[in-house]
C-alpha angles and dihedrals in degrees: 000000000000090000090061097040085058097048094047088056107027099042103242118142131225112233111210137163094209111049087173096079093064132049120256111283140153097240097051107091129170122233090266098046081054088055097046093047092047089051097048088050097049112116 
């Protein structure tokens, strides 16, 4: 689980279309989510 492991501590995100799949974590965003916090955080 090294990809988790890195997410928890570094702050990516993992992008998925199906969230249901994972359990509900932070770091687990749908494609949307992705969009809207891209969007928020754009200087």
């Amino acid at each position: 689980m090294e990809v988790r492991s890195r997410a928890e501590m570094g702050g990516s995100l993992l992008v998925t279309g199906n969230i249901k799949h994972f359990p509900l974590k932070r770091y687990v965003v749908t494609p949307r989510q992705m969009l809207d916090i891209h969007q928020s955080t754009d200087v």
